[in-house]
VMD Tcl script that draws the C-alpha trace (Angstrom):
set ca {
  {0.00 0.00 0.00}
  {2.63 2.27 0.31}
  {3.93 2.17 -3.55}
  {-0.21 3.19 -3.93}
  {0.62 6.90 -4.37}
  {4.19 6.72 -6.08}
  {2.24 5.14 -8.90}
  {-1.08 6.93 -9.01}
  {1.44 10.15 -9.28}
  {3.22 8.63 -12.02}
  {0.00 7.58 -13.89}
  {-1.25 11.30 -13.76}
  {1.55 12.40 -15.60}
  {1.27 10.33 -18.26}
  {-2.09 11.01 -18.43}
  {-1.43 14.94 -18.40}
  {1.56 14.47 -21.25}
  {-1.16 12.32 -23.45}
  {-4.14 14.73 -23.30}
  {-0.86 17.58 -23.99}
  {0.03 15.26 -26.74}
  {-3.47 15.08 -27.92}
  {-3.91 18.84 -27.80}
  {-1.21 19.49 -29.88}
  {-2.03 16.76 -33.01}
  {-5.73 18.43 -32.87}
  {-4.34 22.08 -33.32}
  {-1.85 20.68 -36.19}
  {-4.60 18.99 -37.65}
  {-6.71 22.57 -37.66}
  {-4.23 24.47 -38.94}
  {-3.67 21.97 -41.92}
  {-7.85 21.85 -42.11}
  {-7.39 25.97 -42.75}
  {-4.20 25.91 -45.08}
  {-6.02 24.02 -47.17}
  {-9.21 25.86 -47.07}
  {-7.47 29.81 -47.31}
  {-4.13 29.56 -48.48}
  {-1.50 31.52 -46.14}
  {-0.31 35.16 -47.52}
  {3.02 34.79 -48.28}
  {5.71 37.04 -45.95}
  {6.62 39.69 -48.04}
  {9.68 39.02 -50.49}
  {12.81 41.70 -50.58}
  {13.13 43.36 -54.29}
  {16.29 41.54 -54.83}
  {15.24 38.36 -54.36}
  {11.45 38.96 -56.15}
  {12.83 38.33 -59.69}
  {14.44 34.61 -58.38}
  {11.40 33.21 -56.45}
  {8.30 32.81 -58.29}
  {4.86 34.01 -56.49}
  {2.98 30.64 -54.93}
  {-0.05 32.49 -56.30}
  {0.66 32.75 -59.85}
  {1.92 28.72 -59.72}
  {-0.20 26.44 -61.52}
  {-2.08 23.62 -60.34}
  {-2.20 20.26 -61.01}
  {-5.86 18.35 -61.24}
  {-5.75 16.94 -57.68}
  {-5.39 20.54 -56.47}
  {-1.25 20.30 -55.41}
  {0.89 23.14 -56.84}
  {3.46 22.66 -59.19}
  {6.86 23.48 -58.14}
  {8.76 25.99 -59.59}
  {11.58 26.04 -62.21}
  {14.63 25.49 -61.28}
  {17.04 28.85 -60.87}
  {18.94 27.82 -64.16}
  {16.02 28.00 -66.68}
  {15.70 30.68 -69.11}
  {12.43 32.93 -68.06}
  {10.37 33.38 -71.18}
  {7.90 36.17 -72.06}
  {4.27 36.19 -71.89}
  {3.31 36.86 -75.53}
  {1.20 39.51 -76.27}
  {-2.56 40.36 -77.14}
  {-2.82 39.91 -80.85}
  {-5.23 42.77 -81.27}
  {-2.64 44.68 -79.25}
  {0.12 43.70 -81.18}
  {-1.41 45.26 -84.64}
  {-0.87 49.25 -85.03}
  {-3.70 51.54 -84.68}
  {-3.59 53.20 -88.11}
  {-3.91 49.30 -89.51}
  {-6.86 48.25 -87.16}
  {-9.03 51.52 -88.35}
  {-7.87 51.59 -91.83}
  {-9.57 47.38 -91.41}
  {-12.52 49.14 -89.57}
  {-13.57 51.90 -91.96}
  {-12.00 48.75 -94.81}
  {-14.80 46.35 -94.22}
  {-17.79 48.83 -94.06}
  {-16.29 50.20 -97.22}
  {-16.67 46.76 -98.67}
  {-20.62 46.22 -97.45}
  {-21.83 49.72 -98.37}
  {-19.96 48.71 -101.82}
  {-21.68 45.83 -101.65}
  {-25.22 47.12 -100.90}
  {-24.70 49.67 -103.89}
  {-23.90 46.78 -106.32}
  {-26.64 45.26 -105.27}
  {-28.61 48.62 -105.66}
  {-27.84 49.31 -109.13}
  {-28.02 45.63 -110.53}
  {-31.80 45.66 -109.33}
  {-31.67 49.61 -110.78}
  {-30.56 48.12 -114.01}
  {-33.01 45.27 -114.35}
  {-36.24 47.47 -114.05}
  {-34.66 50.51 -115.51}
  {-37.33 51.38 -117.50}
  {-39.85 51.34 -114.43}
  {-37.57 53.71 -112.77}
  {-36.94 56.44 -115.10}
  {-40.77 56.68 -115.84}
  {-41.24 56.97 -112.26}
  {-38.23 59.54 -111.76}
  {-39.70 61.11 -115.09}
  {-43.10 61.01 -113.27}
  {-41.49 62.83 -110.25}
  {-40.08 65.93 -112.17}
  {-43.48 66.36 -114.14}
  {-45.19 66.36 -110.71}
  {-43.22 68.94 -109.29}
  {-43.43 71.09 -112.26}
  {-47.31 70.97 -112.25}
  {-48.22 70.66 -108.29}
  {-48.22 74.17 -108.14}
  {-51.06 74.57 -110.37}
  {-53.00 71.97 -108.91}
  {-52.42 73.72 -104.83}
  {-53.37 76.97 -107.06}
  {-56.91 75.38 -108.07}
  {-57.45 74.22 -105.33}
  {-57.48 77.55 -103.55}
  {-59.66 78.81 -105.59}
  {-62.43 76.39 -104.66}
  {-61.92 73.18 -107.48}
  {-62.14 69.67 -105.51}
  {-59.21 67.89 -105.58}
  {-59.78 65.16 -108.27}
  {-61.28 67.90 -110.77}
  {-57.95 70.05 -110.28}
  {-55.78 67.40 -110.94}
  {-57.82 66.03 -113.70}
  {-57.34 70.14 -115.46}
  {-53.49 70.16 -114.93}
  {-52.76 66.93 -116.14}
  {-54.91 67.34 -118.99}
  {-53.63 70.74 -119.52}
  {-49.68 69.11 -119.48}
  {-50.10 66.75 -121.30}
  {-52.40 68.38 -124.23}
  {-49.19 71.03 -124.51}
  {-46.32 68.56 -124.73}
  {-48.53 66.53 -126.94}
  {-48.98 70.04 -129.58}
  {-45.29 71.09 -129.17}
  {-44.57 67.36 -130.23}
  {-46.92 67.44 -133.28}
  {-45.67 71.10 -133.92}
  {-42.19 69.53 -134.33}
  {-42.68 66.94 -135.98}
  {-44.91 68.87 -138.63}
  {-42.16 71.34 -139.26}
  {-39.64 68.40 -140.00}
  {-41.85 66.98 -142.68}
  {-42.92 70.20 -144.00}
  {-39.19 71.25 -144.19}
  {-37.68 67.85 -145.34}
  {-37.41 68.10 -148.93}
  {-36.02 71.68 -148.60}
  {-33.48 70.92 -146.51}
  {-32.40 68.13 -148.42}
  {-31.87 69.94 -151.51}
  {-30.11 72.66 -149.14}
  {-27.73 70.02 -147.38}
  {-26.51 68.98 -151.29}
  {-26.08 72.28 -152.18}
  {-24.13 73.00 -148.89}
  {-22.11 69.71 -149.66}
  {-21.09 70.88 -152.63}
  {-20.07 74.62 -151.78}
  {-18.27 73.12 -148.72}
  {-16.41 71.24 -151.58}
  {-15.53 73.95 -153.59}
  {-14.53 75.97 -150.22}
  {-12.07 73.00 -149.45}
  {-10.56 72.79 -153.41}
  {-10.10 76.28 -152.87}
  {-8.96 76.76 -149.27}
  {-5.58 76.82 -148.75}
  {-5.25 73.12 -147.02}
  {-4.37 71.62 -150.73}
  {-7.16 69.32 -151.04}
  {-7.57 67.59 -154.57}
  {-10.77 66.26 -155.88}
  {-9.48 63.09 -155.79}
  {-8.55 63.11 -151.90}
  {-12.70 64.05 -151.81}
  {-14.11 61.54 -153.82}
  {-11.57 58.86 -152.56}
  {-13.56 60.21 -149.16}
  {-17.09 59.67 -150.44}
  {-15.95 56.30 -152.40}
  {-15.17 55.13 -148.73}
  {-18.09 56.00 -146.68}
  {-20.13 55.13 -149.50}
  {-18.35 51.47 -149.50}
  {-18.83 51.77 -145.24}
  {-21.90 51.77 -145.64}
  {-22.91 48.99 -147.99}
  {-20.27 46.47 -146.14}
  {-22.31 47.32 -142.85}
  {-25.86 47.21 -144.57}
  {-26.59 44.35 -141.86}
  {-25.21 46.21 -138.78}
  {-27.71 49.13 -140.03}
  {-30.61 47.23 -140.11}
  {-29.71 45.31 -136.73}
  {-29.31 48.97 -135.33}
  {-33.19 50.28 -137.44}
  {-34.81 46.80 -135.69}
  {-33.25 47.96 -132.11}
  {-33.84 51.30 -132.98}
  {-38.07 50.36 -133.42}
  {-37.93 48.51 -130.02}
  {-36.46 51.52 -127.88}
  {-39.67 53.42 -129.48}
  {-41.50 50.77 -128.29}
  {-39.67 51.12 -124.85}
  {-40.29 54.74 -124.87}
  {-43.65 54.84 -125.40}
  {-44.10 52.00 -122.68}
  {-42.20 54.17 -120.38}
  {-44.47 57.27 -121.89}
  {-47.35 55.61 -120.03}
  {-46.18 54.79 -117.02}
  {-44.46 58.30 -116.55}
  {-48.41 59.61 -117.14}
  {-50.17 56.96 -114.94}
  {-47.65 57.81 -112.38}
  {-47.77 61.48 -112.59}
  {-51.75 61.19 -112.02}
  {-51.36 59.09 -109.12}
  {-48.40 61.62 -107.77}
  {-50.91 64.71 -108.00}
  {-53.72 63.05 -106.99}
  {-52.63 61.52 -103.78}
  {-49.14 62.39 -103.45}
  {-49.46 62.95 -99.62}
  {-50.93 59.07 -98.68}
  {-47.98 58.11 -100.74}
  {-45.18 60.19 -98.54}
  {-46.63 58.72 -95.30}
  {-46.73 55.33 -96.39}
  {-43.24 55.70 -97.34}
  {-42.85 56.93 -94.41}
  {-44.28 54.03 -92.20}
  {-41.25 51.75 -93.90}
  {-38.69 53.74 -91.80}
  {-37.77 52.28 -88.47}
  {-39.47 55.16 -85.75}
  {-36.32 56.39 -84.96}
  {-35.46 57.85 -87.74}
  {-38.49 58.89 -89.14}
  {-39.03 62.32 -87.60}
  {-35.57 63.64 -89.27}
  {-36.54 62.22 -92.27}
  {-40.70 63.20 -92.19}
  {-38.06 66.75 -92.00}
  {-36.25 66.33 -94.73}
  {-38.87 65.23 -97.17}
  {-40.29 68.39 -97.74}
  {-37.20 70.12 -98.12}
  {-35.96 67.45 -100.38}
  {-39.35 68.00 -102.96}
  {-39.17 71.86 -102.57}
  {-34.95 71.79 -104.01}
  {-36.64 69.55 -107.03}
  {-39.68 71.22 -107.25}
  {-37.12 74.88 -107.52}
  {-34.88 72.44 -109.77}
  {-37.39 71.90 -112.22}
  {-38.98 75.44 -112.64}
  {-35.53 76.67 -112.78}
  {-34.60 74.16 -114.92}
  {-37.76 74.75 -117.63}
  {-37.43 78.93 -117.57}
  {-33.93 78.75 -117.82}
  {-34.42 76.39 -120.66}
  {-37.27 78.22 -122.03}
  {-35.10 81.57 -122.31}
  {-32.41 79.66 -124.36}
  {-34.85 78.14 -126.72}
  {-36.47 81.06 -127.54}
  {-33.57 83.29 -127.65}
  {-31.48 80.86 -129.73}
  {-34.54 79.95 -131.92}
  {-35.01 83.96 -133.12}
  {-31.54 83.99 -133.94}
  {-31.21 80.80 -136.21}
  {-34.44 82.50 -137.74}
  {-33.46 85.80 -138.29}
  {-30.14 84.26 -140.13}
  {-32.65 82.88 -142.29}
  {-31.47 79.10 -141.06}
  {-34.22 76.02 -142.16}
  {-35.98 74.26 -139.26}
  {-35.31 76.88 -136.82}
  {-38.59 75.65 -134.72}
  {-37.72 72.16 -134.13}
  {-33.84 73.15 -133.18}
  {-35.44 75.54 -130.92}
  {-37.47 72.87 -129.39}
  {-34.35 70.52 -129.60}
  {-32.58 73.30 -127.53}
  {-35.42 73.10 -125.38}
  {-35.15 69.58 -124.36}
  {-31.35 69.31 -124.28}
  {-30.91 72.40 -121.60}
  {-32.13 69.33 -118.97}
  {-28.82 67.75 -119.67}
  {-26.85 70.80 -117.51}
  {-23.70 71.92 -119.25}
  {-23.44 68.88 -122.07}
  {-27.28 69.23 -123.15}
  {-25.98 72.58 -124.66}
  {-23.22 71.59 -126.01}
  {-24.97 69.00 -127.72}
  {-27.48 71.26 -129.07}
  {-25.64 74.38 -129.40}
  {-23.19 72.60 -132.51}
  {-25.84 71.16 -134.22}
  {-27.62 74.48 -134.53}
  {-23.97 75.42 -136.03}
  {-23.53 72.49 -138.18}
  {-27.05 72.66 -139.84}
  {-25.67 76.22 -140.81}
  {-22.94 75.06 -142.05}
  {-24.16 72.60 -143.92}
  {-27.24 74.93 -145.61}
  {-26.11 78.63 -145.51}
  {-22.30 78.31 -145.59}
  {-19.38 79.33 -142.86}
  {-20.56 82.75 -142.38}
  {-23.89 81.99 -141.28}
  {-22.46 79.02 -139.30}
  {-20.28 81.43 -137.18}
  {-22.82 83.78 -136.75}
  {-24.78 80.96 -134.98}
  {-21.86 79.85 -132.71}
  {-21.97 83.66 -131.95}
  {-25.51 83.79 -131.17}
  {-25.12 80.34 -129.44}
  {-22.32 81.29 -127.00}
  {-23.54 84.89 -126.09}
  {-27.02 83.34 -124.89}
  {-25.09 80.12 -122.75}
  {-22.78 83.04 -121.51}
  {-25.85 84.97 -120.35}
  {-27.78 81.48 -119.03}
  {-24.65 80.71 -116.79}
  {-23.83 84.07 -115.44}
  {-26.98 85.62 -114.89}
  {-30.17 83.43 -115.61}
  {-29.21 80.73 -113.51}
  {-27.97 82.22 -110.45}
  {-30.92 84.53 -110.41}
  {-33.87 82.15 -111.07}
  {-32.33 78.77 -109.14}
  {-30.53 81.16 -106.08}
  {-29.62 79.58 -103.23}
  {-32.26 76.50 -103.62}
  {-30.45 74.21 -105.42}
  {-26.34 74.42 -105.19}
  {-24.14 72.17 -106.87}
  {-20.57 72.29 -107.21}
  {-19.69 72.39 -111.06}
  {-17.38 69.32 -110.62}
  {-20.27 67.11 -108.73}
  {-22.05 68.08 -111.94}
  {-20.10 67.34 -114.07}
  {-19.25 63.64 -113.07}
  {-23.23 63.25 -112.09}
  {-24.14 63.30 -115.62}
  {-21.29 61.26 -116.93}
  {-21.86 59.19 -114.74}
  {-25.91 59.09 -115.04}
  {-25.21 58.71 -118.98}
  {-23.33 55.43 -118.43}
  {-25.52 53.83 -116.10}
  {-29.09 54.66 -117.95}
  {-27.91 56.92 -121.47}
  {-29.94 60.43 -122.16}
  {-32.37 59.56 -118.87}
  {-29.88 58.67 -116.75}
  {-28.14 61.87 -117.37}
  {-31.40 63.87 -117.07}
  {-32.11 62.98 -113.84}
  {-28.30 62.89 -112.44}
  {-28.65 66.55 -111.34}
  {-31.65 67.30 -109.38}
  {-30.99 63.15 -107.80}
  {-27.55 64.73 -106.29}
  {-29.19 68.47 -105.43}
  {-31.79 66.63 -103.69}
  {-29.24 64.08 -101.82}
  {-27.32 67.39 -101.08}
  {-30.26 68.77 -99.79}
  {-31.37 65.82 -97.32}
  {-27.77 65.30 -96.42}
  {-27.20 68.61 -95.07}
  {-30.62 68.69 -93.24}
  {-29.86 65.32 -91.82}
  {-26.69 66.33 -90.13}
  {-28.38 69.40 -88.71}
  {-30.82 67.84 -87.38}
  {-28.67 65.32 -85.66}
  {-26.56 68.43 -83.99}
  {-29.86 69.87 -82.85}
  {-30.84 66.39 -81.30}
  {-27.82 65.94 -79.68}
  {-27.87 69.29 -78.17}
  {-31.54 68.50 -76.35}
  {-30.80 65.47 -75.51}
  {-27.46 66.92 -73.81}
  {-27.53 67.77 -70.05}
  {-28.97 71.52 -69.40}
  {-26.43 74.21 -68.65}
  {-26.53 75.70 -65.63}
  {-25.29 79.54 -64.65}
  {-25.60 82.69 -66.84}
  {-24.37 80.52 -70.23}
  {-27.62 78.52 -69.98}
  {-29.68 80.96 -72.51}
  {-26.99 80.96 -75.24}
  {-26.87 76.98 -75.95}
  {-30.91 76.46 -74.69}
  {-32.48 73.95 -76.66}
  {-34.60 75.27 -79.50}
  {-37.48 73.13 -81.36}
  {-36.51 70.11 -83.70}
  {-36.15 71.29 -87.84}
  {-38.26 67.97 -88.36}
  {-41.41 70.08 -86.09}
  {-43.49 71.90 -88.54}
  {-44.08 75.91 -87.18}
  {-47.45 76.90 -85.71}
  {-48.12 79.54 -87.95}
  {-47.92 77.12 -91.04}
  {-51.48 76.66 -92.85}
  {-52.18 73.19 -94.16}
  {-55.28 73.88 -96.36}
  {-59.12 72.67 -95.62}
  {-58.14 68.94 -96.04}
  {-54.90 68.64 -94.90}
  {-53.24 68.30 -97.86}
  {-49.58 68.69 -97.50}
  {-49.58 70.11 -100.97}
  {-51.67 73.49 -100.06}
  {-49.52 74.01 -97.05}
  {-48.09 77.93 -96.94}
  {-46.97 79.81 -94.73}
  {-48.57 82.45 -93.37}
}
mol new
graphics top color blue
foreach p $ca { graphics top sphere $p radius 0.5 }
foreach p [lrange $ca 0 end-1] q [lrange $ca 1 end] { graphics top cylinder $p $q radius 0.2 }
display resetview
């Protein structure tokens, strides 16, 4: 009994270094439970040694979750390669940017002009239609305000019109066939005086070099007899074109001054709602630059014929009505329509009254284009439709090539009235991006204030009895 309490001591201090033992494995095993859980921040690394140790963060991991140790000290470090859109210069990426849209609006255009091209002839009647519209809506708002009904107003113009150009066209053609066989016998008589001039001139032409010329153009055209007649046949089925087109340029102009208005605001329900108040804005500013284009266009025209037409008569030149009328239609076609029909005015002179007479025409000719371009022109057109003479000039070559005479026709008042929208369009996108901007605050608040959008039509803007957008004047 007396070992008892030796050995009961000696069995509580084994039991008191076991539960020690104990506690320590359970706070190893915790801390190992919480490594794994939240890795440990690393003790910060000196700058010396931060380029030869890695960072345990940015080591990879292997699928079982156990980090991959890192390269040894004697491997070469290599260099994270760069972003590839990073690595391509600036000027490159937007010159691919601006490349590619280049390339769809290119393509959209192609698209465009092949459909263009397969209903051509629908198209210019309808273009054709356009320009006849805006030369007579006038007259039909005009009878309108004085009391006609709609229908019956547009019924009187386009009767009216059409009765005119139909008599100036049967007033040409009658003066061709009643002058035919006089100017016939005047062209051989020319012929042969502009022979003698030559034998006699002082270029040393022979009779022989002038009948070896005939021999050959007589011979040219028996060798291309076929061609000819291949050219006659085509020639009867563009008549047959044009007077297709003749109808559908009438049918359409009816339709146009009838109910030209449902028309604009159905087109207009095809534009997605965003856009359409700008361009419900620049629609009537578009048809008021053709609708100046065209009356422009006609006195200007008008003038010349006239003009032009008492000269050739007074100088006692055959046909001097129909080349007046030919002047007439040509001064559409701006600067090569005169050309056109200023040197065959000159070369029927020359051909039936002789050199003198022929210069005196060219005279005539160039003083009244002189006075059209200076004065007429600026004067009657203004300010309402401006084109730079070079945008002219490659309009209609390049209207000519696409669709011939129409094509060309049309060319000008298509790019004043693109011109037209354009600008309004870019206004109006200022002006919405100036209400749409936060409001100034301080004294500078009144001087950039929002005003009201172009595309809002005025209060003090009449629209006529029925609404029709037609009648509308200001007051």
């Amino acid at each position: 009994m007396s070992n008892l309490p030796g050995w009961l001591g000696r069995l509580g201090a084994e039991l008191t270094d076991l539960g020690e033992r104990l506690e320590r494995r359970r706070a190893e095993a915790e801390k190992g439970e919480a490594e794994l859980v939240e890795p440990p921040v690393p003790a910060p690394v000196p700058a010396t040694a931060a380029a030869a140790v890695p960072d345990e963060a940015a080591r990879p991991e292997t699928a079982g979750g156990d980090r991959v140790p890192p390269p040894p000290a004697y491997a070469p470090s290599v260099a994270a390669r760069p972003d590839p859109v990073a690595a391509i210069p600036w000027g490159m990426r937007v010159a691919a940017e601006a490349g590619w849209r280049l390339l769809v609006l290119a393509g959209t255009l192609w698209v465009l002009m092949r459909v263009i091209s397969a209903v051509q002839l629908v198209v210019l009647a309808f273009v054709a239609a356009l320009l006849i519209t805006a030369m007579l809506q006038p007259t039909v708002a005009r009878l309108k305000r004085y009391g006609l009904p709609r229908g019956l107003a547009t019924a009187v113009t386009a009767i009216l019109g059409f009765v005119i150009i139909g008599l100036v066209g049967w007033f040409v053609v009658w003066q061709v066939m009643d002058n035919i066989d006089t100017l016939s016998d005047k062209v051989r008589t020319g012929i042969d005086d502009l022979k003698n001039w030559l034998l006699d001139s002082p270029f040393h032409v022979t009779e022989q070099q002038i009948n070896d010329v005939a021999k050959n153009l007589s011979d040219t055209i028996g060798t291309n007899t076929e061609q000819i007649t291949s050219a006659g046949l085509q020639g009867v089925t563009v008549m047959a074109e044009v007077l297709t087109g003749m109808l559908l340029a009438m049918f359409s102009t009816l339709f146009l001054l009838y109910d030209g208005k449902r028309i604009w605001h159905w087109v207009l329900k095809l534009v997605p709602a965003q856009a359409r108040p700008g361009v419900a804005g620049a629609g009537p500013r578009a048809w008021r630059t053709l609708t100046a284009y065209v009356r422009g266009t006609v006195v200007v025209a008008l003038i010349d014929a006239i003009f032009i037409g008492l000269g050739i008569w007074f100088l006692k030149v055959p046909m001097a009505v129909p080349l007046a009328v030919f002047i007439f239609l040509f001064a559409f076609i701006p600067l090569v329509g005169a050309v056109i029909s200023g040197a065959l005015a000159v070369v029927v002179a020359l051909v039936t009254e002789g050199v003198f007479t022929a210069l005196m025409v060219l005279v005539v000719v160039l003083a009244v284009q002189q006075i059209e371009g200076h004065v007429l022109q600026p004067f009657i057109l203004g300010r309402a439709v401006r084109v730079h003479p070079l945008a002219v000039v490659l309009s209609v070559a390049a209207g000519g090539m696409i669709a011939g005479i129409g094509g060309a026709v049309v060319a000008v008042p298509l790019v004043a009235v693109t011109n037209t929208v354009v600008g309004y369009l870019r206004a109006y996108g200022q002006e919405e991006a100036l209400r749409h901007a936060p409001s100034p605050r301080g004294a500078s608040a009144l001087d950039v204030a929002p005003t009201s959008a172009p595309g809002s039509p005025p209060e003090d803007i009449d629209y006529g009895d029925d609404g029709d957008s037609g009648d509308k004047t200001a007051k």
